[in-house]
Steps between C-alpha positions, in 0.01 A plus 500: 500500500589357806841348643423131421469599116882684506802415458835658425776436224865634442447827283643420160654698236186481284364721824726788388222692366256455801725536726651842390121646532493429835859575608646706221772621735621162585536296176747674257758314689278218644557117415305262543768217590675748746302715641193285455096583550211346607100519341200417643266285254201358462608110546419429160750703378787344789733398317814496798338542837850623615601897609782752539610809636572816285821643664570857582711567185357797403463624801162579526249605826560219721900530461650463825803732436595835411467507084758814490740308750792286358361177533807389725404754765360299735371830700222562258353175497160431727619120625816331599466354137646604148184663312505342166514203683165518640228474209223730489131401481325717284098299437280642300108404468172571628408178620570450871494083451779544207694803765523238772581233262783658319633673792540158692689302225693822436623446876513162564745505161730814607534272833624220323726663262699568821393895461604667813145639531195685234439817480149705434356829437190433702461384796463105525432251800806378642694830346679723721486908386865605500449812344170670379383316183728270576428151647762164552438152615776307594570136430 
């Protein structure tokens, strides 16, 4: 498969199921009109070539603050910005044409949603590591 036969939809409720095999730590709480979601697909099945963010709600590996802290103590956090303001990206696949794919719209969609920045676990071009395991680009 190569990047000119992908594309990328909203995740949709009816992804529930799929998506809690990949990220079963995420989606107990996950919606897909808040927090949103993005899959890669072969263009035949692009239905909504539109993306978004998964923010840090459940505070997973790329959370920028202290997860013990109360979240108003601005002294644990890793930026100058609230932490469950700034939404996490969290890709999985095997496929380094989908990885670049998804993890472009993911940004370019965090950016304009007015997020203060996106967070990741890995490290990313363009991210700065503010912690180990812990990488942040700013918008």
């Amino acid at each position: 498969m190569t990047a000119s036969s992908l594309g990328v939809r909203l995740a949709k409720e009816e992804d529930r199921d799929y998506l809690a095999v990949l990220f079963p730590s995420y989606i107990s709480e996950w919606s897909p009109i808040v927090d949103g979601g993005v899959l890669a697909l072969p263009m035949s099945a692009n239905e909504d070539p539109t993306t978004a963010p998964r923010p840090a709600a459940d505070k997973g590996p790329a959370f920028l603050g202290d997860p013990l802290a109360h979240p108003l103590d601005d002294a644990a956090w890793l930026t100058p910005f609230d932490p469950e303001e700034i939404p996490e990206l969290v890709v999985a696949t095997d496929d380094p044409a989908a990885r670049t794919l998804l993890i472009s719209n993911a940004i370019d969609l965090a950016a304009e949603q007015t997020a203060p920045g996106i967070s990741s676990a890995t490290p990313l071009p363009g991210f700065e590591e503010l912690a180990p395991g812990k990488f942040f680009r700013r918008f």
